[in-house]
C-alpha positions as CSV (number, residue, x, y, z in Angstrom):
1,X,129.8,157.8,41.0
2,X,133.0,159.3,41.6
3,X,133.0,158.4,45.5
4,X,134.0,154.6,44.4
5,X,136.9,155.9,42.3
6,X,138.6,154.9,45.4
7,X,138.1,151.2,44.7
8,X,139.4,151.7,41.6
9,X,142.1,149.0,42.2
10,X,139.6,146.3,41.6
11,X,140.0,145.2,37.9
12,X,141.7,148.1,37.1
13,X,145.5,148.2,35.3
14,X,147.1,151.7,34.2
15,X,149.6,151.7,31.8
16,X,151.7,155.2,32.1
17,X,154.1,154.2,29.3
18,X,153.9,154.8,25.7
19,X,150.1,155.9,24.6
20,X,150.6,154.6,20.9
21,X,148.0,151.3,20.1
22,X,149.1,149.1,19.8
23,X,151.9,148.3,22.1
24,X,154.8,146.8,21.1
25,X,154.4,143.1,22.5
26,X,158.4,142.4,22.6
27,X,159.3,146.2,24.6
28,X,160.1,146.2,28.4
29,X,158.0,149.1,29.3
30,X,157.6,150.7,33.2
31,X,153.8,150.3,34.8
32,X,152.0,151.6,37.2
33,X,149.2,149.1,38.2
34,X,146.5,148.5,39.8
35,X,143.9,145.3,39.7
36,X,142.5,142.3,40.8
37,X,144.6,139.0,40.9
38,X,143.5,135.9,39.2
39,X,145.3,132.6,38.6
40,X,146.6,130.3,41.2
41,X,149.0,130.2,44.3
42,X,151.5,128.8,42.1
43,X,150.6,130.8,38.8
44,X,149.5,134.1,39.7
45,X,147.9,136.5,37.1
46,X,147.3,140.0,36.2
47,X,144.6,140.2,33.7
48,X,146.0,137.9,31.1
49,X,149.8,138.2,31.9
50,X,152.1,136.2,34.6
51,X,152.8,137.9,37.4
52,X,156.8,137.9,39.1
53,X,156.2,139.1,42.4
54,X,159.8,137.7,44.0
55,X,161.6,141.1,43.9
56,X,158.3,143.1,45.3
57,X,158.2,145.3,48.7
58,X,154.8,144.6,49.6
59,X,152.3,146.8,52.1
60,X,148.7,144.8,53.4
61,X,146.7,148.0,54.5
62,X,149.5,150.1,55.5
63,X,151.5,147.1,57.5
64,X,155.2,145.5,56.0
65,X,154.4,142.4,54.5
66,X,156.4,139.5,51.9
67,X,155.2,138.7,48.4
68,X,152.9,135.6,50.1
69,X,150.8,137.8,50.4
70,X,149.8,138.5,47.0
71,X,147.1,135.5,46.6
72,X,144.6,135.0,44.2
73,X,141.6,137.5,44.3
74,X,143.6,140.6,46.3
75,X,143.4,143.9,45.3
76,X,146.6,144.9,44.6
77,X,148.3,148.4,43.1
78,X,152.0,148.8,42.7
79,X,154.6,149.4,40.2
80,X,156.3,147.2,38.0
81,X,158.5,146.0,34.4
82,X,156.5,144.4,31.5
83,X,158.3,142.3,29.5
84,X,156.8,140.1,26.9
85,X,153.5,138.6,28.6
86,X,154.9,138.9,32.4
87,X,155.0,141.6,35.0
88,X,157.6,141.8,37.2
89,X,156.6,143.9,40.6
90,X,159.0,146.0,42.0
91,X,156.1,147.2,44.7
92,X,152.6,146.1,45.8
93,X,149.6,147.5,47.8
94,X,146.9,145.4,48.9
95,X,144.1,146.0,50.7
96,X,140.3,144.3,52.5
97,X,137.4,145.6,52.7
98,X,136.5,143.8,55.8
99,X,139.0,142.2,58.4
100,X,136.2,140.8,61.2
101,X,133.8,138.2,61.9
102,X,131.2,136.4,59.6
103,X,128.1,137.4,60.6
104,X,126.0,135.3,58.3
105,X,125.7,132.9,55.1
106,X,123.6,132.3,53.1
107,X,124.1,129.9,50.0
108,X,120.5,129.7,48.9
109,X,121.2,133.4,47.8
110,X,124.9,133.6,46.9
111,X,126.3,136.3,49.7
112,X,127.9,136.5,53.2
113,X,127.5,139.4,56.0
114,X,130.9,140.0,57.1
115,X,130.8,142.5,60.1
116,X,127.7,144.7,58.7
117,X,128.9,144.7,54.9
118,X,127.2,141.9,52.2
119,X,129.4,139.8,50.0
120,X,127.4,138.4,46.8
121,X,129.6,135.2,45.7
122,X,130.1,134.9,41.8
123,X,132.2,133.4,39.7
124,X,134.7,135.3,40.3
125,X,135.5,134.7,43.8
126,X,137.9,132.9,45.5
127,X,137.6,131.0,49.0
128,X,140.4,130.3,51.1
129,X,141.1,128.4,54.4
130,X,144.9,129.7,55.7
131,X,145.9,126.7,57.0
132,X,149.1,126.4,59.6
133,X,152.3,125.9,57.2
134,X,151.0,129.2,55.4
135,X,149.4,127.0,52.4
136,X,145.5,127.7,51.4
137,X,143.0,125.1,50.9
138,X,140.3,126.4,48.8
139,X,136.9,126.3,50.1
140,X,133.0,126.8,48.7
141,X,130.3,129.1,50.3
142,X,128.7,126.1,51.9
143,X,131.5,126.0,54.0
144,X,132.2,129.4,55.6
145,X,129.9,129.6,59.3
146,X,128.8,132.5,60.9
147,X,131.7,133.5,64.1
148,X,134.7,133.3,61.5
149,X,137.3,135.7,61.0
150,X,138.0,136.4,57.8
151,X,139.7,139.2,55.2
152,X,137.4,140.2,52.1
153,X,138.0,141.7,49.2
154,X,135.6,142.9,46.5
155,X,134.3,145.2,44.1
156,X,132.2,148.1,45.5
157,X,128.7,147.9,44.4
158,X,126.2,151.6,44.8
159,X,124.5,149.8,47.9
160,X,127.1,149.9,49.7
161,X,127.8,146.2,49.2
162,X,130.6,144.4,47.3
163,X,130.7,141.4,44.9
164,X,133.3,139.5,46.7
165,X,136.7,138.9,44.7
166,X,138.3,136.8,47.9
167,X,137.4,135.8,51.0
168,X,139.7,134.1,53.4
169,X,139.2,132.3,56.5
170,X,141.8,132.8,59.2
171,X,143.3,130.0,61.5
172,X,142.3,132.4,64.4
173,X,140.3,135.0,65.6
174,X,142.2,138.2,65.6
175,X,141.7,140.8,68.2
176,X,141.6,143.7,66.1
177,X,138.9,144.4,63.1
178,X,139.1,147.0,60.1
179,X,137.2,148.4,57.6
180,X,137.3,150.3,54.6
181,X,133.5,151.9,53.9
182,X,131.4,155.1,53.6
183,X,130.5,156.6,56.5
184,X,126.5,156.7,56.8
185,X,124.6,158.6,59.1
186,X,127.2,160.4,60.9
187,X,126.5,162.1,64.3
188,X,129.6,164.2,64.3
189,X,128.3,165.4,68.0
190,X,128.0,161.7,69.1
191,X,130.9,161.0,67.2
192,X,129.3,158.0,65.4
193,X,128.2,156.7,62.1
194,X,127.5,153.7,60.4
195,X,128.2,152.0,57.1
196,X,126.7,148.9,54.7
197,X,124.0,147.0,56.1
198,X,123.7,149.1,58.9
199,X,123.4,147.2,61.3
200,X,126.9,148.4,63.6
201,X,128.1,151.4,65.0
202,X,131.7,153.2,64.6
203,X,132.9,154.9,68.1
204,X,135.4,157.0,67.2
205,X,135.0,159.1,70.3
206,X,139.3,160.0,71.3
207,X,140.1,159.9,68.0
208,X,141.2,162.5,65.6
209,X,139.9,161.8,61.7
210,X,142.8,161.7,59.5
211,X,140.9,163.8,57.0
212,X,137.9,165.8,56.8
213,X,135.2,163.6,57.6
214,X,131.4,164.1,56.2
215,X,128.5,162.2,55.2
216,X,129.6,159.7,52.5
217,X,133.4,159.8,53.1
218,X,135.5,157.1,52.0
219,X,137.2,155.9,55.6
220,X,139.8,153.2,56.6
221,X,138.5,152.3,60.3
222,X,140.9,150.0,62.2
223,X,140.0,149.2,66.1
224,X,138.1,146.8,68.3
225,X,134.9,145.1,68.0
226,X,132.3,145.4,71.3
227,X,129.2,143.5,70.4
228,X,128.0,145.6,67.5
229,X,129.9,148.6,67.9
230,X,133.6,148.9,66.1
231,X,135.4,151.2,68.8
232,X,138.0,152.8,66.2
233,X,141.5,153.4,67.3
234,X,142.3,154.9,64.0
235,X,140.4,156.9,61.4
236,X,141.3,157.7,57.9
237,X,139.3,159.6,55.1
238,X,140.5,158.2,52.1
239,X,140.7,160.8,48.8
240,X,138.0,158.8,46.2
241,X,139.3,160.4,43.4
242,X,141.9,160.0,40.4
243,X,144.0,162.9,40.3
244,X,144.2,163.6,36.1
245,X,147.5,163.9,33.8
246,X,149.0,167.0,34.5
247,X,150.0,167.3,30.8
248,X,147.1,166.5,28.5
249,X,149.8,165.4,25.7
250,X,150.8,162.9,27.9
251,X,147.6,161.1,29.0
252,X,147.2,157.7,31.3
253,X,146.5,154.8,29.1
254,X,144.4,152.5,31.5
255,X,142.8,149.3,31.1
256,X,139.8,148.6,33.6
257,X,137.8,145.5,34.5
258,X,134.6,144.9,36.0
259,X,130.9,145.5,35.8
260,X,129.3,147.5,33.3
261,X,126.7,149.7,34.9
262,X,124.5,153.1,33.7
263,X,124.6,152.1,29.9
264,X,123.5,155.3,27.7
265,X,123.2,154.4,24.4
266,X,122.3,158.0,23.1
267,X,125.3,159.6,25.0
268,X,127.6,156.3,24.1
269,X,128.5,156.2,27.8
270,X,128.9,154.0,30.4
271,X,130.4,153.3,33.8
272,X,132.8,150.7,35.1
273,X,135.0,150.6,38.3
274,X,133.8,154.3,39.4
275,X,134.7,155.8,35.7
276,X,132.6,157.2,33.3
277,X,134.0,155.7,29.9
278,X,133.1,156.8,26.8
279,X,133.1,154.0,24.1
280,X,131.7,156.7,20.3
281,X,135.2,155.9,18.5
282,X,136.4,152.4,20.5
283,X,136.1,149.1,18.6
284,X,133.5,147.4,20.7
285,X,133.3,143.4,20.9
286,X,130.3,141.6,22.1
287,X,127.0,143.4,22.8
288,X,127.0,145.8,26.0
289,X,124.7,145.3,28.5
290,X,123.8,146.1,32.1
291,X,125.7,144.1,34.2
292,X,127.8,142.5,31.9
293,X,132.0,142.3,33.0
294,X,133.8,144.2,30.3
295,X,137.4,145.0,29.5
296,X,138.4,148.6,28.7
297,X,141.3,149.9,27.4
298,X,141.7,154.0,27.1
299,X,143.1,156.9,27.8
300,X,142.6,159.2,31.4
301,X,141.1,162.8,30.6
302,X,141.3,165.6,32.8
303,X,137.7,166.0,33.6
304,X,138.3,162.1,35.0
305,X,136.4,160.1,32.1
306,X,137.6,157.8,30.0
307,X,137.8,157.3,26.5
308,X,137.9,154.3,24.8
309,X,139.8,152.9,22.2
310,X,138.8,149.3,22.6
311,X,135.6,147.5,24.7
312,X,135.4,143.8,25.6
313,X,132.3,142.1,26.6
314,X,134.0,139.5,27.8
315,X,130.9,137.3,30.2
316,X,127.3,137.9,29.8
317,X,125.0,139.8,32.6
318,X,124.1,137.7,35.6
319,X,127.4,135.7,36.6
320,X,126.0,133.4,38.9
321,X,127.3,132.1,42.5
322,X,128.5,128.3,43.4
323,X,128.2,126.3,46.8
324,X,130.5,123.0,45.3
325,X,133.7,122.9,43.5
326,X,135.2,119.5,42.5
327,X,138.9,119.1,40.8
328,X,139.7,116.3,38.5
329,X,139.6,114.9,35.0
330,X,136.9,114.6,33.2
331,X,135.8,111.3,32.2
332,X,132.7,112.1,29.8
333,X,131.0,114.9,27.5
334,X,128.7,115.4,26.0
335,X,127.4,118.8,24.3
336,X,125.8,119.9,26.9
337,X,127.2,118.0,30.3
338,X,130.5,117.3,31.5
339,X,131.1,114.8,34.4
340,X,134.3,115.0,36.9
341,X,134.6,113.0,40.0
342,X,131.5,111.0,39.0
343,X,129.2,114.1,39.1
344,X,127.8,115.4,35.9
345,X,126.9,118.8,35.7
346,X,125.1,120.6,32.8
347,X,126.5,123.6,30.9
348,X,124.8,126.8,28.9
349,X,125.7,129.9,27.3
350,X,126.4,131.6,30.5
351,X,129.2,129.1,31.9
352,X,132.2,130.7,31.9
353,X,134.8,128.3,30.6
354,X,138.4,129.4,30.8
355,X,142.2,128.5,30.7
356,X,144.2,130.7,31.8
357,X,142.3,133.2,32.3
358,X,140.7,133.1,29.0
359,X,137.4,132.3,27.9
360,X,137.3,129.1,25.2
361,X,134.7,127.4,23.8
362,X,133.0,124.4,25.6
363,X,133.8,122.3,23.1
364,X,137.2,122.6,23.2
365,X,137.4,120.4,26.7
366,X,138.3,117.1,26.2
367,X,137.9,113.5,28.1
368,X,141.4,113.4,30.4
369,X,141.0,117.0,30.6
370,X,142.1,118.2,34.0
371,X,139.6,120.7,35.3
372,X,138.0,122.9,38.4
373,X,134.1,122.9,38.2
374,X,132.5,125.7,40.8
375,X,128.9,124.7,40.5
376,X,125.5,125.5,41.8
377,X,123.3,122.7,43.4
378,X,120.4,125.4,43.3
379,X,120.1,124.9,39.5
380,X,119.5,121.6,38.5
381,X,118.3,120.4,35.2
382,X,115.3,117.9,34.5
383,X,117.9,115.5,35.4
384,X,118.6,117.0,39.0
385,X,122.5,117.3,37.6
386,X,123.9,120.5,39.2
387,X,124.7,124.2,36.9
388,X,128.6,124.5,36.3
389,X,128.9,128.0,37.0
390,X,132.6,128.1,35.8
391,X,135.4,125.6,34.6
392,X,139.0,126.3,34.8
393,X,141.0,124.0,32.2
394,X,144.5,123.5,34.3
395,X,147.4,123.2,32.6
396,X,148.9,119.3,33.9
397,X,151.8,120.1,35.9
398,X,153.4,118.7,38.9
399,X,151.2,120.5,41.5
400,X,147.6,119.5,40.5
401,X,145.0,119.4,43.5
402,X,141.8,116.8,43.2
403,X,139.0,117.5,45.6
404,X,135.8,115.6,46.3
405,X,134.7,112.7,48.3
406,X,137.0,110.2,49.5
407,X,136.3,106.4,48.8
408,X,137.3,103.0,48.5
409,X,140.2,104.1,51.4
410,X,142.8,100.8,51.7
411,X,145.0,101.7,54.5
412,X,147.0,98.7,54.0
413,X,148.2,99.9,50.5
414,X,148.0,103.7,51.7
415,X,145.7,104.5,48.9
416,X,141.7,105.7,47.8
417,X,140.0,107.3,45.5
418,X,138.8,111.1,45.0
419,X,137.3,112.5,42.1
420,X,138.1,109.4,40.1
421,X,141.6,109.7,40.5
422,X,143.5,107.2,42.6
423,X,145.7,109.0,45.1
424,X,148.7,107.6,46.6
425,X,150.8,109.0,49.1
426,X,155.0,108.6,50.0
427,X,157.0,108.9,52.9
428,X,157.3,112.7,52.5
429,X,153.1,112.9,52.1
430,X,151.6,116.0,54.8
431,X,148.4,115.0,56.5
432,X,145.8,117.4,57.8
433,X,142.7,116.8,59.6
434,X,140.6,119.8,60.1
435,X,143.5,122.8,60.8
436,X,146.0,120.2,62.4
437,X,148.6,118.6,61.0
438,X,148.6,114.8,61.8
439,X,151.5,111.6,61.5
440,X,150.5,109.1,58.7
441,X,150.0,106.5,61.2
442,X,147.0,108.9,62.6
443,X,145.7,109.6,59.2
444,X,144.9,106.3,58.0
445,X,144.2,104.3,61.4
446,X,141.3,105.9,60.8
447,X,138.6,104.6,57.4
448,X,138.0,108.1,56.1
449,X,135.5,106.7,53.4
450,X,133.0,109.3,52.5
451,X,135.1,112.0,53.8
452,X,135.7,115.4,52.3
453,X,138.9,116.0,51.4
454,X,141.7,117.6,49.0
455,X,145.1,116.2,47.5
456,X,147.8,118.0,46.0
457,X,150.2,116.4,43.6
458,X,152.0,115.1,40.3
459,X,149.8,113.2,38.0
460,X,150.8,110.2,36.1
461,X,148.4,108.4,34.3
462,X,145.0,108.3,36.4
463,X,147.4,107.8,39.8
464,X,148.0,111.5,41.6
465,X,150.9,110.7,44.0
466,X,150.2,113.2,46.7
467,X,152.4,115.7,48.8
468,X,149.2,116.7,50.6
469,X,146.5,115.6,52.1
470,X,143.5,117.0,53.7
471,X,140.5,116.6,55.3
472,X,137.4,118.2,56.7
């Protein structure tokens, strides 16, 4: 259990200021943090709270980075002010899992190999193309291919696999992989061992281990990749543990997120994020389960636990994965179906329906609505509509993105149709085709009708005027 504590920065935020419940909403208090970032490019979050990372010194796995690099779906730890319902960072650590190559996909399932390690895709992760101005274009399982290079992130599972929190594609191949894993089956006379699906080898004959190194250690591996074999260049046994309050009046209040496992109902104990968390005198809401994604807020005790005060259930077991997304408003409901970009898609109990990175009720959504729909072709209804897995209500705002199928395309007028939205571009509009950035005159001397693509813009109306434009 406690050889994941490691991990720990997935869904996890520790609050090392005052311990008294409840906090003062309107005091400036100093953090240290850890946790999973949700939101957008443009509206990043940490949990439920807005996240200022412009004054931040940022690290990616050890290297000097700028606060671009804090993206949606990163596992970042750091420090920071809160004030109100925003963090400001003052300092941020992210790091992968896996930097390397895809080795296979497959949607029919929900998960990617990435270099020996499997990825289930949920709800909860993001896809991302990096595309050449530094932008992202979001992407859907369907479209990642075995051969590309790509950074993941994700929540350790006891298989030594991850559900994926972000996985993003690179613009090219880089010549150095890394990984962050337990060592399996070491041959310290070999110097070898191997690590998730086991199906490559770590060389790390030349190198000194950073660290005792044993069966099960939690290792940071950077080097090259020959065939199946990493060759490391660098070796690093990483501690998995928490190191406890030195002064047990003064404990860590924490707040962790993720999925519930090893429910014991006599012992009112369960785990989450590598903790054991005890929940006898915490106000639970919703009904725990195995598998379910909680919240917890509590205090760190010496022994490592935690005890609650407060437990969230806050999405039901069995979060499922999705190979489509569109963007756009919705033009009907009905109880149980929504319909965006001329697809409707049916809804249940299990949808996870959010704004802002809170859940609402279904029936809140309204016709006009602006929304983001990851959903599962592999579960239709009688109807052969596809599941929503998730809907994100967006907030309307001057940097909306519609994707879907491009039609009716009038290259006279500079105009089509996407997601039942009519796009129109300007003189200052960005064309992409593929990774490459093309002239206007390039873009539409070409009928791009049935197309997949994605715009970026203002909304007025039902009319997007687009500053970007791209297509597959």
């Amino acid at each position: 259990m406690r050889k994941r504590l490691a991990y720990v920065a997935g869904f996890l935020l520790a609050l090392l200021a005052g311990c008294g419940y409840p906090p003062n909403p309107s005091a400036q208090e100093e953090l240290n943090l850890s946790g999973v970032v949700a939101g957008s490019p443009g509206a990043l979050l940490l949990g439920v709270q807005a996240l200022d990372t412009a004054q931040a010194t940022v690290e990616v796995d050890g290297e000097p980075a700028d606060d671009s690099a804090i993206q949606p779906g990163v596992v970042l730890a750091g420090q920071g002010l809160r004030s109100q319902n925003r963090i400001h960072l003052s300092k941020a650590t992210l790091h992968y899992a896996v930097k390397g190559p895809v080795d296979a996909v497959n949607s029919l399932e929900g998960f990617v190999d990435v270099m020996g390690v499997r990825a289930k895709v949920s709800a909860f992760t993001y896809l991302y193309r990096e595309n050449p101005d530094g932008s992202y274009t979001s992407l859907t399982l369907a479209d990642l291919q075995p051969g590309q290079y790509v950074h993941l992130a994700g929540l350790p599972q006891d298989d030594d696999s991850l559900v994926a929190t972000r996985i993003e594609v690179k613009r090219q191949p880089k010549p150095s992989v890394s990984l962050r894993v337990h060592a399996r089956d070491l041959n310290t006379t070999a110097q070898t061992f191997t690590y998730g699906l086991r199906t490559y080898t770590v060389q790390y004959q030349g190198v000194v281990p950073k660290g005792s190194l044993g069966e099960g250690s939690l290792v940071k591996v950077k080097g090259s990749l020959v065939g199946q074999t990493v060759v490391a260049t660098a070796l690093e046994v990483l501690s998995p543990t928490v190191t406890p309050p030195a002064n047990p009046g003064n404990p860590i209040k924490m707040k962790l997120e993720g999925l519930l496992g090893s429910l014991d109902t006599a012992s009112q104990t369960f785990t989450l994020m590598g903790y054991t968390v005890y929940y006898g005198t915490a106000r639970v809401k919703g009904s725990l389960a195995e598998g379910a994604w909680a919240e917890v807020e509590g205090y760190l005790k010496p022994d490592g636990s935690l005890e609650a005060y407060e437990v969230e259930v806050k999405y039901p077991k069995g979060t499922k994965g999705y190979d489509g997304e569109v963007k756009g408003a919705i033009s009907a409901i009905t109880a149980d179906t929504l319909t965006v970009g001329g697809t409707t898609f049916w809804v249940d109990a299990a949808t996870i329906i959010e704004r802002e990175h809170q859940a609402i009720p279904f029936g809140s959504l309204q016709v006009g609505d602006w929304v983001e729909v990851k959903f599962n072709t592999q579960m239709t209804n009688p109807s052969g509509q596809p599941y929503a897995v998730r809907i994100e209500l967006k907030r309307a705002s001057s940097n909306l993105e519609v994707k879907g199928t491009i039609q009716n395309f009038n290259a006279l007028d500079r105009t089509f149709q996407m997601g039942g939205v009519t796009i129109r571009t300007h003189a200052q509009t960005r064309y992409e085709v593929g990774d490459r950035y093309v002239s206007a005159e390039v873009f539409w001397g070409t009928n791009r009708d049935g197309q997949r693509g994605e715009a970026k813009g203002s909304l007025e109306g039902e009319i997007l005027t687009a500053s970007k434009i791209e297509v597959k």
